[in-house]
C-alpha positions in Angstrom: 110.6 7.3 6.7 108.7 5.8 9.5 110.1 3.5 12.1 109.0 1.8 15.6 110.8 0.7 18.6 110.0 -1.3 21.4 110.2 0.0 24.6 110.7 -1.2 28.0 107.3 -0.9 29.0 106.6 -3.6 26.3 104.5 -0.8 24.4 105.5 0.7 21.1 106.6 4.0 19.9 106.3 4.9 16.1 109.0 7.8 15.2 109.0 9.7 12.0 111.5 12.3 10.0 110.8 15.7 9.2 111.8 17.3 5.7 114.4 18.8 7.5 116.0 16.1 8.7 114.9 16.4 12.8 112.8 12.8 14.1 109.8 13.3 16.1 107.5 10.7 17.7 104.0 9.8 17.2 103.2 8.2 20.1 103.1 5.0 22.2 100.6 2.3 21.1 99.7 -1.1 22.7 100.6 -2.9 19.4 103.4 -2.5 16.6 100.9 -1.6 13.4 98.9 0.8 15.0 102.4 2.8 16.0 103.7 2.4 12.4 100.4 3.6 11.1 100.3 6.3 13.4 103.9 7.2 12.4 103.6 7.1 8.5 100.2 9.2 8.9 101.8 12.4 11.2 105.2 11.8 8.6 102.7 12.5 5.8 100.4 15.2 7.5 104.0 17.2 8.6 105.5 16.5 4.9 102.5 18.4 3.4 102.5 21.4 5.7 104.2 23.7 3.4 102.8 22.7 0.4 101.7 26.2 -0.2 105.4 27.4 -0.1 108.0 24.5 0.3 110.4 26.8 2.4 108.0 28.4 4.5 107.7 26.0 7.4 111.0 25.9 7.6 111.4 29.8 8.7 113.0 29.6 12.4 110.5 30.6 15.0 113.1 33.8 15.7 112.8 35.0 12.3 109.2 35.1 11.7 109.3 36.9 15.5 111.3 39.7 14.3 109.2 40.0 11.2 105.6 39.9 13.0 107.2 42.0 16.3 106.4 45.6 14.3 102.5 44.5 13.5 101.5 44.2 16.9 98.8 46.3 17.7 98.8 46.5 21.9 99.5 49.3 24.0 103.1 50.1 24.6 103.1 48.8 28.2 102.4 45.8 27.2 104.7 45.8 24.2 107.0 46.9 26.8 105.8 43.5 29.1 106.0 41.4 26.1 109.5 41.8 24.7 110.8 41.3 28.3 109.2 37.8 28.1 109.8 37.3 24.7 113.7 37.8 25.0 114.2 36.2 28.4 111.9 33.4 27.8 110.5 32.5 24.5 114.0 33.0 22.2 116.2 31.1 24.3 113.8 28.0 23.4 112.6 28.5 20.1 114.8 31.1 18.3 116.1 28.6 16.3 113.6 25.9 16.1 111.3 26.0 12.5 107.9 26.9 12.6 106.8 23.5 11.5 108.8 21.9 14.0 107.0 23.7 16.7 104.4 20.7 18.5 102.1 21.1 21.1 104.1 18.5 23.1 107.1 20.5 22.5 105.3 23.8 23.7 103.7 21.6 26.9 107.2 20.3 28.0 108.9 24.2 27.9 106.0 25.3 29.9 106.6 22.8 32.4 110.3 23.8 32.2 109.2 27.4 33.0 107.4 26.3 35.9 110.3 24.4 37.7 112.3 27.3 36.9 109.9 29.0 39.8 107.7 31.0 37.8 104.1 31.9 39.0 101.3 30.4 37.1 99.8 34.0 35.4 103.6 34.1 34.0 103.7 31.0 32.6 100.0 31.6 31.1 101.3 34.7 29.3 104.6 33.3 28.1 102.4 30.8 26.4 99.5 33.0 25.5 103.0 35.0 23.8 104.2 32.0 22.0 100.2 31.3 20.7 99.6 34.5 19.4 103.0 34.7 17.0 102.3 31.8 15.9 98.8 32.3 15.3 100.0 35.3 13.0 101.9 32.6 11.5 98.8 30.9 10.4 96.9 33.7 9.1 99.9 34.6 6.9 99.8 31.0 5.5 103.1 30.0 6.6 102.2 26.9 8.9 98.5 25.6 9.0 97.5 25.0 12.6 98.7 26.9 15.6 100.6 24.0 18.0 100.2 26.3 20.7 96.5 27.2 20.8 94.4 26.4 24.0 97.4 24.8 26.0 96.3 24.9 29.5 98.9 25.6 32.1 99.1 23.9 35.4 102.1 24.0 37.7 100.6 22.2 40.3 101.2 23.5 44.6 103.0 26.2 43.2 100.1 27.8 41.2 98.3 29.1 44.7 98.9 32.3 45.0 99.8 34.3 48.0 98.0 36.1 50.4 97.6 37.5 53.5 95.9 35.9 57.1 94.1 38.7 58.8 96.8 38.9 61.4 99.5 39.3 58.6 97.3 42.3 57.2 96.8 44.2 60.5 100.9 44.2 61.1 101.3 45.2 57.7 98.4 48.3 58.0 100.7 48.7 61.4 104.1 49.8 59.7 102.1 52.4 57.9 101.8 56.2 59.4 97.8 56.8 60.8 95.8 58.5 58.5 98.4 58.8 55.9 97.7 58.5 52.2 100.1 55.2 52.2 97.8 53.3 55.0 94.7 54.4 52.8 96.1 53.2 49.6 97.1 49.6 51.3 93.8 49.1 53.2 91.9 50.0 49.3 94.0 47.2 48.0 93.0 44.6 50.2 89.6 45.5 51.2 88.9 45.9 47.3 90.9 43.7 45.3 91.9 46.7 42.9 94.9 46.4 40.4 97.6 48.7 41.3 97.1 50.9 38.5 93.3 51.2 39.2 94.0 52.0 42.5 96.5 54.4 42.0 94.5 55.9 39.0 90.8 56.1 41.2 89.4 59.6 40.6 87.7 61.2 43.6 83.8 61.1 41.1 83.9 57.5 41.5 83.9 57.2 45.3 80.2 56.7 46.7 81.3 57.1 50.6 77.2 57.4 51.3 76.7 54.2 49.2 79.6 52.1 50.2 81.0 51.7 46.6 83.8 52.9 44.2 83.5 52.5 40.3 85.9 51.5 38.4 86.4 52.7 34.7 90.0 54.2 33.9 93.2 52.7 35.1 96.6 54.8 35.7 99.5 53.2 32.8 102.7 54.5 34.9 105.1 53.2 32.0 103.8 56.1 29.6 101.9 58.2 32.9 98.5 58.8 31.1 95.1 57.6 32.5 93.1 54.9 30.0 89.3 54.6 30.3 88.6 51.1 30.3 86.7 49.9 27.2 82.8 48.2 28.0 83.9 44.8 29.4 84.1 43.2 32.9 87.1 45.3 34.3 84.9 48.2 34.4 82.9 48.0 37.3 81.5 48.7 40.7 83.1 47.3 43.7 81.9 47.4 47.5 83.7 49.6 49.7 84.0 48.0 53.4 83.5 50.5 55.9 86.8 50.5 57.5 87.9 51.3 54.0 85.8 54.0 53.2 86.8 55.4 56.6 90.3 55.8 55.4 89.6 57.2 52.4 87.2 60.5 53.7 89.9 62.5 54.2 91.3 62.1 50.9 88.6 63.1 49.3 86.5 65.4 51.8 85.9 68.8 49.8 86.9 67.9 46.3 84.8 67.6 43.0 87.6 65.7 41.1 91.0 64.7 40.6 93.1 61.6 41.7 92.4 60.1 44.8 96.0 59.5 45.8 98.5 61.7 45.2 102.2 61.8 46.2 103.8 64.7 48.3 104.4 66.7 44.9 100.7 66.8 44.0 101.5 63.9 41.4 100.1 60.7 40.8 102.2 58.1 42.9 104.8 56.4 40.6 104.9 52.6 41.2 108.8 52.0 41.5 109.1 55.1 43.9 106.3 54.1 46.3 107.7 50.8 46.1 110.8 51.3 47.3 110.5 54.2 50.1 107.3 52.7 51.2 105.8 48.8 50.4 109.5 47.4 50.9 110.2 48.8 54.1 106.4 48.4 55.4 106.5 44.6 54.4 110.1 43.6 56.1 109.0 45.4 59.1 105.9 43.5 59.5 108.3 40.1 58.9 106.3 39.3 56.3 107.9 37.0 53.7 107.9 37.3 49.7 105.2 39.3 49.7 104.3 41.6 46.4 101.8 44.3 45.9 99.4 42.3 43.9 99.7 39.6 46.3 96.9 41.9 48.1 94.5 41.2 45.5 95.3 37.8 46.0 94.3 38.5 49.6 90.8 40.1 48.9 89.9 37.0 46.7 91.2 34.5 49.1 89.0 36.1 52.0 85.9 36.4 49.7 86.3 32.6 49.0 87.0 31.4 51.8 84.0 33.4 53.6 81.4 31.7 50.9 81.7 33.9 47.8 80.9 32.2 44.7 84.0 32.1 42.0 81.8 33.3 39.3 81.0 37.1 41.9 84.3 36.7 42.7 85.5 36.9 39.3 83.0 39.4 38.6 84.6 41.9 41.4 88.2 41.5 40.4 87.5 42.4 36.5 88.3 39.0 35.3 87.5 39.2 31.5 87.5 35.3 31.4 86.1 33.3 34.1 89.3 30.8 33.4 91.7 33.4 35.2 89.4 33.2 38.8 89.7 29.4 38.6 93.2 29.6 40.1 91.3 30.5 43.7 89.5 27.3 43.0 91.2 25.2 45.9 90.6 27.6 48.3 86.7 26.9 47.9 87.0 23.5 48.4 83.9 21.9 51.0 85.6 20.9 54.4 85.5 17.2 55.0 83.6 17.8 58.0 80.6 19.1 56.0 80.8 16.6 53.1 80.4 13.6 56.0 77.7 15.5 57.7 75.5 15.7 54.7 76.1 12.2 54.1 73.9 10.3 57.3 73.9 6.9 57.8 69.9 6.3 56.1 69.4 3.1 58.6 69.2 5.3 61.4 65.4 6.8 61.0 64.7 10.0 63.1 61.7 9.6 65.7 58.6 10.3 64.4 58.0 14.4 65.2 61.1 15.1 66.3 61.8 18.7 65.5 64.9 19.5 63.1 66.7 22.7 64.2 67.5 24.8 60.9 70.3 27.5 61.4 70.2 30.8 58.9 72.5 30.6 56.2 76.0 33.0 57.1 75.9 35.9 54.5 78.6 35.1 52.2 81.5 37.7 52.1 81.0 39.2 55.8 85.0 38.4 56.5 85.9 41.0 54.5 84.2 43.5 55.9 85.4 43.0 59.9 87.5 45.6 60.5 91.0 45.0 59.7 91.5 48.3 60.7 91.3 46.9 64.8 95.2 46.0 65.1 98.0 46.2 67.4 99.4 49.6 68.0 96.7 51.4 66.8 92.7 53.0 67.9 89.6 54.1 65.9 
C-alpha cells in the first residue's frame, strides 16, 4: 500500500511497500495528492518488476555476485583489483540487500558514505562503476529491468583534488635520489611525462626519440602476472613530449641499445613495483619531508603543472591517455580564470579611451612552458 506523511518542513513524503515487505519513499512533494500519486505509481512500477520471474528480483545482490563473478571477461589484474573492492567495499553494503531493492538513491548515499570514509574520488568512481556493471549483467540476464546504478556521477567535494607536487617539493624529491642513477631517471620520466607506473616501467628503448624530444607509448608492463601488454588502438597509446631535462636523464639508459626495457633493476630485470617501492620511493619521499605522497600522485603533478601553465583540459587529457574526457575533468579547478583577469576584461564602458591612443598588445605565453624549466636545477646538485 501507499501512504503519506507530513513532515516538518510542511512538505509531504509519499512512502510505499515492496513485495518483500521493505518501505521505500517516493519523494517529497509541495502537496498531499501529488505524493500519494507519486507513491501508488513507483509501488506499482516496483510490484511489476519481476513479472518475468516472480522470485527473481528478489535474488540478494551477493548471490547473483557469486554467480556473474566467473563470467567476467577482464584481465586478471584487474580481476585481481576488483574482488579487493568488491569484498571490502561492495558486499558489506549490498550482500544481502535484493536486486530490486537496489535504488539509485540508495547507491548515491553509499557512495557518499565511501567518501567520508576518506576514499579518493577515482576509488569511489570504480567501486561504483563495480556495482554498475554486476548489475548491468543483472539486466541483460532479465532478472531486474533497469540498472539503478548506471551513470551515477561521483563527487566528494575538497577532497576529490588530487595531489601534487610544487616545483620546490619536486627538486627535493629528485634530491634524495643518487645522480645519474636509474631511480632519479625513472622519477624525473614520471613527472615530466605524466606516465602510469606500468608504462613507465614497461617503456622499451625503440620508443624513445631523444633527437625529436618524444617517447611513444604503446605497451604497458602488468607486474601482477610480469608480461608486457600492447595497448589496443585507443587514446592510451600515444606520443608524449619529452622535456629536455628529461631526456637528459634518460641518454644514458639507453645510449648503444637497439631494444629492450628502458629501466631495468640491478638483476637485469624489469623493476617490480612493491620492491622499488619500498627500498627506494618510501625512503626518497620521507627524506624529502614530503607528506602522503604516492607514486601516481606524480601524474597528478605533470597534469597540474600543464593546467596551471595554460594547457587546455581536452590536450591535457589527450597526453595522459584518458579514454573518456570525464576522467581529466577532475583537474578542472585548477584551470580556473584568476579573479584578477576576469575584472580586467570587464572595464568600466563609461570611461572612453582618447581618441588614437595606442593600445599595447602583449604576445600570448606559450601554453605548457612550466613543464619544461628544468626541474633538474635543485639544491645539492649541478648539470
Amino acid at each position: 500500500m501507499a501512504w503519506t506523511e507530513q513532515l516538518p518542513s510542511g512538505r509531504w513524503r509519499g512512502s510505499y511497500r515492496l513485495a518483500s515487505g521493505a518501505s521505500r519513499s517516493a519523494g517529497t512533494f509541495a502537496h498531499k495528492s501529488a505524493a500519494m500519486n507519486a507513491a501508488a505509481a513507483a509501488e506499482a512500477k516496483a510490484r511489476s518488476l519481476g513479472w518475468r520471474d516472480p522470485r527473481a528480483g528478489l535474488r540478494t545482490w551477493g548471490d547473483w555476485c557469486d554467480e556473474w563473478w566467473p563470467t567476467r571477461g577482464v584481465e586478471a589484474s584487474t580481476l585481481k583489483k576488483d574482488a579487493s573492492r568488491r569484498d571490502s567495499r561492495l558486499a558489506p553494503r549490498w550482500r544481502s540487500v535484493p536486486l530490486i531493492e537496489i535504488t539509485r538513491h540508495d547507491v548515491k548515499a553509499w557512495a557518499a558514505e565511501l567518501a567520508a570514509d576518506g576514499l579518493a574520488q577515482s576509488t569511489v568512481q570504480r567501486c561504483v562503476h563495480l556495482l554498475s556493471a554486476s548489475l548491468a549483467a543483472a539486466v541483460d540476464a532479465e532478472i531486474i529491468p533497469t540498472n539503478p546504478a548506471s551513470r551515477i556521477g561521483v563527487k566528494v567535494g575538497d577532497t576529490t583534488k588530487e595531489r601534487f607536487l610544487t616545483q620546490k617539493e619536486a627538486q627535493k624529491l629528485l634530491a634524495e635520489l643518487d645522480d645519474d642513477s636509474v631511480d632519479e631517471a625513472l622519477v624525473s620520466l614520471l613527472i615530466g611525462t605524466g606516465l602510469r607506473w606500468g608504462e613507465a616501467v614497461g617503456l622499451r628503448v625503440e620508443r624513445v626519440d631523444l633527437e625529436r624530444g618524444i617517447v611513444r607509448v604503446a605497451e604497458v608492463w602488468d607486474n601482477v602476472n610480469g608480461v608486457m601488454k600492447a595497448y589496443p588502438k585507443s587514446r592510451r597509446r600515444r606520443t608524449v613530449p619529452l622535456p629536455k631535462w628529461v631526456a637528459k636523464k634518460l641518454k644514458p639508459l639507453v645510449k648503444g641499445r637497439a631494444d629492450g626495457h628502458v629501466f631495468l633493476s640491478a638483476e637485469g630485470q624489469a623493476i617490480d613495483y612493491s620492491n622499488w617501492r619500498r627500498r627506494t620511493w618510501v625512503p626518497a619521499v620521507a627524506a624529502a619531508g614530503i607528506r602522503a605522497l604516492t607514486i601516481h600522485d606524480l601524474r597528478h603533478t605533470y597534469a597540474s603543472w600543464l593546467i596551471q601553465d595554460g594547457v587546455p583540459l581536452e590536450e591535457v587529457g589527450r597526453l595522459l591517455g584518458h579514454v573518456s574526457p570525464l576522467t581529466t575533468r577532475r583537474y578542472a579547478h585548477l584551470a580556473e580564470t584568476p579573479r584578477e583577469l576576469v575584472l580586467a576584461a570587464l572595464p568600466d564602458p563609461s570611461k572612453k579611451a582618447k581618441r588614437g591612443a595606442s593600445v599595447e598588445q602583449k604576445a600570448p605565453k606559450r601554453a605548457g612552458t612550466g613543464l619544461y624549466r628544468a626541474v633538474d636545477n635543485r639544491a645539492g646538485k649541478t648539470g
